[in-house]
N, C-alpha and C positions, 0 to 999 in steps of 0.2 A: 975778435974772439969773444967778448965781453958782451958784444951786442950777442951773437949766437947763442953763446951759454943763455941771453936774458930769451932771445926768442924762443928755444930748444925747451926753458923751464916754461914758456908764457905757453909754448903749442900744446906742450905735455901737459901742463896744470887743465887746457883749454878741455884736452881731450878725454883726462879723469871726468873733470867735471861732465861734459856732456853724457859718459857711459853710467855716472850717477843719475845724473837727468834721469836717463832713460830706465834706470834700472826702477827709481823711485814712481814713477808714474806707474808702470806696470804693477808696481807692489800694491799702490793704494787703489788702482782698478779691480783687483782682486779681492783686496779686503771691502771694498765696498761693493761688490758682487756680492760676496759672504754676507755683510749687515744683513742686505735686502733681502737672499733669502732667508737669514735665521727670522727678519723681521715678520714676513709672508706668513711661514710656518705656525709660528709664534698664534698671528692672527686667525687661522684657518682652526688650527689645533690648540688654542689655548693651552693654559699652564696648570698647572698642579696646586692645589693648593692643602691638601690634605684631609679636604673634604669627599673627593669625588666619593661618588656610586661604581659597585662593580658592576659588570657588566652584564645586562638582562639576557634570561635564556629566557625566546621567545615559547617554548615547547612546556616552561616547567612551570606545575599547580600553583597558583594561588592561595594562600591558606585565607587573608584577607581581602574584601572587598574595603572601596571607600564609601564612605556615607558622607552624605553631605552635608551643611549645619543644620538647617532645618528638618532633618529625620532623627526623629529622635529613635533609641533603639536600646534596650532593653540590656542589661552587662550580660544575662546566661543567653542571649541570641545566639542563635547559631550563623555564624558567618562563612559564605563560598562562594562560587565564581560562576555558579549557574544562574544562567540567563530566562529568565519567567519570563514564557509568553503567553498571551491568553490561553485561556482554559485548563492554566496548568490548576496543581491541586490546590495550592496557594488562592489563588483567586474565588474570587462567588460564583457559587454554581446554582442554578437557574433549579427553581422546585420540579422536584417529576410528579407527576399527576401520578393517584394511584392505578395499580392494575384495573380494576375493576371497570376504573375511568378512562381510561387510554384503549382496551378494547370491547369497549362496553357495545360497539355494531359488530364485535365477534362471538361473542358468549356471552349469557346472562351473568351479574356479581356475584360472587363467590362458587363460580362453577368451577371443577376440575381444569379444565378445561385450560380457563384462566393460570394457577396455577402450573399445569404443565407449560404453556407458554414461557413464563417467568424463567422454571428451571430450565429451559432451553438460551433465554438471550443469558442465564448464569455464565453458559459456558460459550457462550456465541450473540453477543451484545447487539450484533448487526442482522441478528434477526427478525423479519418483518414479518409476523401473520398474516396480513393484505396481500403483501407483493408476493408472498409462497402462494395463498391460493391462485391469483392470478398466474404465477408459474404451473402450479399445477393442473387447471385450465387447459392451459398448452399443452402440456405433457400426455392430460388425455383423451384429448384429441387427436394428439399424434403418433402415439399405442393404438389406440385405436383404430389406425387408417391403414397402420403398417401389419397390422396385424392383418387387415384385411388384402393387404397387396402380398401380402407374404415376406415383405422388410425386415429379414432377420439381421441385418446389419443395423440401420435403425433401432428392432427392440434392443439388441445387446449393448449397446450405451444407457440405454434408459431400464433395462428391468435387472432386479437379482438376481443368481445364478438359478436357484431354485424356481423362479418363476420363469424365468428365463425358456427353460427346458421345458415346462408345460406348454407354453406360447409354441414353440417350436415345434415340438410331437406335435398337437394339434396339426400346425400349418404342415406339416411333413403327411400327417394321416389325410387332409383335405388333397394333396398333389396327386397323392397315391389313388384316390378314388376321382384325378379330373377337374374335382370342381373349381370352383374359381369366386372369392367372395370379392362383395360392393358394401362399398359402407360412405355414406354419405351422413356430415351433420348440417341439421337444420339450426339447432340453438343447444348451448349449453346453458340452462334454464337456474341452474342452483350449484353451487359449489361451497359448500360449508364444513366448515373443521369440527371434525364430531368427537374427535378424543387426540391430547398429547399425552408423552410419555417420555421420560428420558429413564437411562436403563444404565447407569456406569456413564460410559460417553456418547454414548447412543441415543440420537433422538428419534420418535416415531410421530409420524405426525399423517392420523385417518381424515378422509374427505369425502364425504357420501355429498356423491353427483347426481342430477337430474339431467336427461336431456332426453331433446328430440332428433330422435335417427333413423336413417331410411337406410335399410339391414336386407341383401338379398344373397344367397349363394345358389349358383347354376351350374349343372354341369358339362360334360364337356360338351353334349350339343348345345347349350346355350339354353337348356328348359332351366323355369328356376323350381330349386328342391327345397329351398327353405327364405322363410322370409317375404318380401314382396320389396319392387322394386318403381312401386307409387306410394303406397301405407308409409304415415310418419308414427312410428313410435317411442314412446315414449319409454326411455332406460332412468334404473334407478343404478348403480354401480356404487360399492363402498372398498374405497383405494387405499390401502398403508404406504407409506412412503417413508423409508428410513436412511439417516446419515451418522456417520461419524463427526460427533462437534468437537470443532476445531482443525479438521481435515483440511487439505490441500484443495481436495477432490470438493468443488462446490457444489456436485450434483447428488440429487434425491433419487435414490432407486425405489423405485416400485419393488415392495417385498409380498402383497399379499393382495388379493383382491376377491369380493363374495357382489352375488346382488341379493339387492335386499328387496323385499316382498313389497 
């Protein structure tokens, strides 16, 4: 009985103990799961200390810039967050030559002329007296040729409305009586800007032309009624050309045109 009672206390004590065992190992597996991740976190996201920064909105103004030691800067500066790049207004700007001198192979110094140029790049900076006449070169040339085929779609991009309708009566009175024009150029000899003008926002800009053209119109049998169809002659032509500055519309219409003697 004595032995039992001792085995009964020795199995039983055996058996606590081992369910402590086990109970204690699983506790401290757990708590040291816990260390390592609060230690992780800890690491990853650091602590507080009561200095932090709140936190940047990448979206909102700048009131200051940093300057660095060596910039020295002035206390009433004005400080902000825009970025100078070349050319802005801040930087050195390159001398402009005067008027007179910049298109002195267009107009003689102190001509009108000159002048009107100016008040046209006032309101349209990107304008080029050179490259307009060589645009306008084109232009009449190809008035000219449309006119003779009879290209009322062609002129209506390129002339006023007012001019427009003279172009057109004409080629409409030429159909009605048959005839049929040629217009051939041989050279555009001269092309010179004989007068600007700005008017409000309106620019006018005249071009008395020189050329040689070979001009025949025939009728419907094919005899010619006006003109000659070997003779190169020589046209004097003085063209108005006006635009709206600052417009969308990059094109010059032809508003007026005379020849001159």
């Amino acid at each position: 009985m004595k032995e039992r009672l001792i085995y009964n206390f020795v199995t039983g004590a055996s058996g606590q103990l081992s369910m402590q065992n086990s109970f204690d190992m699983t506790t401290l597996l757990f708590v040291a799961l816990a260390v390592f991740v609060a230690w992780k976190l800890r690491s990853v996201l650091g602590q507080k200390t009561g200095h932090e920064q709140p936190p940047t909105d990448p979206f909102a103004r700048r009131d200051n810039t940093s300057v660095r030691p060596d910039q020295a800067q002035p206390n009433d500066a004005k400080r902000d967050n825009v970025i100078r790049l070349p050319g802005a207004a801040n930087d050195p700007v390159a001398p402009v030559q005067p008027a007179a001198d910049r298109w002195k192979d267009i107009a003689p110094p102190d001509s009108p002329i000159i002048a009107g140029i100016e008040d046209v790049i006032r309101q349209e900076p990107s304008f080029d007296p050179r490259a307009f006449i060589g645009g306008a070169k084109a232009a009449y040339e190809t008035i000219v040729t449309a006119f003779a085929r009879g290209d009322r779609k062609t002129l209506k991009g390129l002339l006023a409305k007012e001019v427009y309708e003279g172009f057109e009566q004409a080629i409409t009175d030429r159909e009605k009586r048959g005839e049929k024009a040629e217009s051939t150029f041989v050279s555009i000899d001269k092309a010179d800007i004989a007068a600007v003008e700005v008017k409000g926002k309106t620019g006018q800009v005249t071009i008395a032309f020189v050329s040689q053209l070979i001009s025949v119109t025939r009728d419907a049998q094919g005899a010619v009624v006006d003109g000659s169809a070997e003779a190169v002659s020589e046209v004097n032509d003085i063209w108005t050309f006006s635009r709206q500055l600052g417009s969308r519309d990059p094109n010059w219409l032809l508003v007026a045109t005379e020849s001159a003697a």
